[in-house]
N, C-alpha and C positions, 0 to 999 in steps of 0.2 A: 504493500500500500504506500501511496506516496505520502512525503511528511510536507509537501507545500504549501505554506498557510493560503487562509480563504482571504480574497479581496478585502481588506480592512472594513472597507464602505460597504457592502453590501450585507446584511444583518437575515434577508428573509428573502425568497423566492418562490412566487407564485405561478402555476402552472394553469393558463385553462383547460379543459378536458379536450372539446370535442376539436380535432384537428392537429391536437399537439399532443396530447399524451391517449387519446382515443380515436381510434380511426372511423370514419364518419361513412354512410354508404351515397354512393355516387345520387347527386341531386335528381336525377329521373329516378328513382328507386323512393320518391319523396315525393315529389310531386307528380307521377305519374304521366311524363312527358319530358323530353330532351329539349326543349325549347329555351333553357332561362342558363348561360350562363355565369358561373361563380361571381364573377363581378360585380354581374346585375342582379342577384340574388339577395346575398348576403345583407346589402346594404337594405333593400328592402324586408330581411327577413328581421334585420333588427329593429327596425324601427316599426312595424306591424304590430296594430293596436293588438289583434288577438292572442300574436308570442308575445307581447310585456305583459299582457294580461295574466295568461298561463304562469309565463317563467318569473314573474313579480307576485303567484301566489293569490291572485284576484280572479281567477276564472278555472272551470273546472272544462274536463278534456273533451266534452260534448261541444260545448261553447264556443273552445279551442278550434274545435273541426270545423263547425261551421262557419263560425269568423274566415278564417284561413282561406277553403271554397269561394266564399265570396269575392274576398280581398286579390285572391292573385287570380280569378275564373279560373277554376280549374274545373277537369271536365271528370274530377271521380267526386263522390260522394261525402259528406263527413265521417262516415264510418272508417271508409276506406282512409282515408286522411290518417285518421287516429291509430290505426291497423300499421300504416307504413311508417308513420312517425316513432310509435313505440320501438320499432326498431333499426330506427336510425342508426345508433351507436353501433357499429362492430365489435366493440372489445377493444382492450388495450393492445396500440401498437406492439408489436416485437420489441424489446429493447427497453418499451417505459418505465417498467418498475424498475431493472437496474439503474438507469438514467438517474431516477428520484432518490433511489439509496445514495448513490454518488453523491449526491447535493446535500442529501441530510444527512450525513455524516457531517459536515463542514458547516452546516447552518440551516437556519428552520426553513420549512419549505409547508407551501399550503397550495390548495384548490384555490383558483377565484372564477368562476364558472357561471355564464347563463340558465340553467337548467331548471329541472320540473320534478316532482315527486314522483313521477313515472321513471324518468330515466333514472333519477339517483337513486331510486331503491329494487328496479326489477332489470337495469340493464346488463349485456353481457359481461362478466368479470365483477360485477358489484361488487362484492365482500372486499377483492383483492382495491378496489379502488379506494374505496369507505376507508380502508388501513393504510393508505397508503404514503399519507403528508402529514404532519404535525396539527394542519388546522384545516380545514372546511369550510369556505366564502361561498355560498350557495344564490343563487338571485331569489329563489321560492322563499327562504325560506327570510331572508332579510327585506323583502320584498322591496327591493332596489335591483337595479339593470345598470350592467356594460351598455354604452359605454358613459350611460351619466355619473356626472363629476361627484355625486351623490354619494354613489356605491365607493370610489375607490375614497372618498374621506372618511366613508364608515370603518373601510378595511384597516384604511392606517392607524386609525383611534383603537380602533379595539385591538392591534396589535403594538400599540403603543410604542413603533420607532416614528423616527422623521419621514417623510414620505421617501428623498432620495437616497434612503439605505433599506428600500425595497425594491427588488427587479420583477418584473412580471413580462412572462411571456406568452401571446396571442398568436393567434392565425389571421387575425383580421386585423388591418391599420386601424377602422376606424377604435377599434376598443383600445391598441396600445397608443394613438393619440389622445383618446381621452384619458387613461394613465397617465400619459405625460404632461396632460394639462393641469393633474392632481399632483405632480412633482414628480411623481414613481418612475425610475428607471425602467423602460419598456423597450422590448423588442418584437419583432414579427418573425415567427418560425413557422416553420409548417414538417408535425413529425418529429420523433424525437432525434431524428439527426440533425438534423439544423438547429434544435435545442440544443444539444450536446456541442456543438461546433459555439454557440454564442455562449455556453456557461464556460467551457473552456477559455475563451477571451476574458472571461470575466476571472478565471483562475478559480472558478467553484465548483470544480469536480475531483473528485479523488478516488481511484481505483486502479 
């Protein structure tokens, strides 16, 4: 094991799930059509009154479907919605859990996540992910959302460092620009390889 101390500055690292430490299923397998994408998606998937509804905790998965159907015309059903949604998440990349041990061995590391009490409690690898980081940022359950300014000064309060000796890493800009507006050292990775490539710049892995 190596003995190279951790970055001075950096005290905590936060992982989101879906994209960086959870492989996510290809957008037509979600909405039911090849037509949208990632670009054009995303942005509109976060900002969609019936996902903040869901993933803020305010709306239950019935709601969720058919908000959804509406909002982007899609041509399946709300059931169907909720059926393909449930099983967005793949499971943990290849590589995530040791990636995160890496980290925590040399400093805390936590979830900071959009999510919904579907995924976080019946998705694939659950238990392994639920164990997996020192602390748990959930959007359901704080009913706050990525990427408002909101969320990440609740995160740094209740982890009680400064904001810029926290790194958080996303799959999407607009979430790690709103991190950065919150002070938090943020980066965009996609997968735990280009995670591991940015902790290592950062001198916070050890194995």
């Amino acid at each position: 094991m190596s003995d190279q101390p951790a970055r001075p500055d950096i005290e905590v690292v936060l992982f989101d799930m879906g994209g960086v430490l959870v492989e996510l299923a290809p957008l037509e397998d979600l909405l039911g059509f090849a037509g949208m994408t990632a670009d054009d998606f995303w942005p509109r998937w976060l900002s969609s009154p019936s996902v903040r509804a869901l993933e803020s905790g305010r709306c239950d998965m019935e709601a969720f479907g058919r908000g959804l159907v509406a909002e982007l015309d899609l041509a399946v059903d709300p059931a169907e919605v909720i059926e393909r949604f449930a099983t967005f998440p793949r499971g943990l990349y290849p590589g995530a859990v040791e990636l995160v041990e890496s980290v925590a061995s040399i400093v805390e590391t936590g979830l900071l996540s959009n999510t919904n009490a579907t995924h976080w409690e019946t998705q694939i690898d659950g238990p392994t992910i639920r164990g997996l980081c020192h602390h748990a940022f959930l959007s359901y359950r704080l009913g706050l959302l990525k990427p408002d300014r909101a969320l990440f000064d609740r995160v740094v309060s209740d982890l009680g460092r400064t904001a810029d000796r926290i790194l958080f890493l996303d799959d999407n800009l607009i979430n790690v620009e709103g991190a950065r507006a919150a002070g938090l050292r943020a980066e965009v990775v996609h997968g735990p390889g280009e995670a591991a490539a940015v902790l290592e710049a950062y001198d916070l892995r050890r194995g």
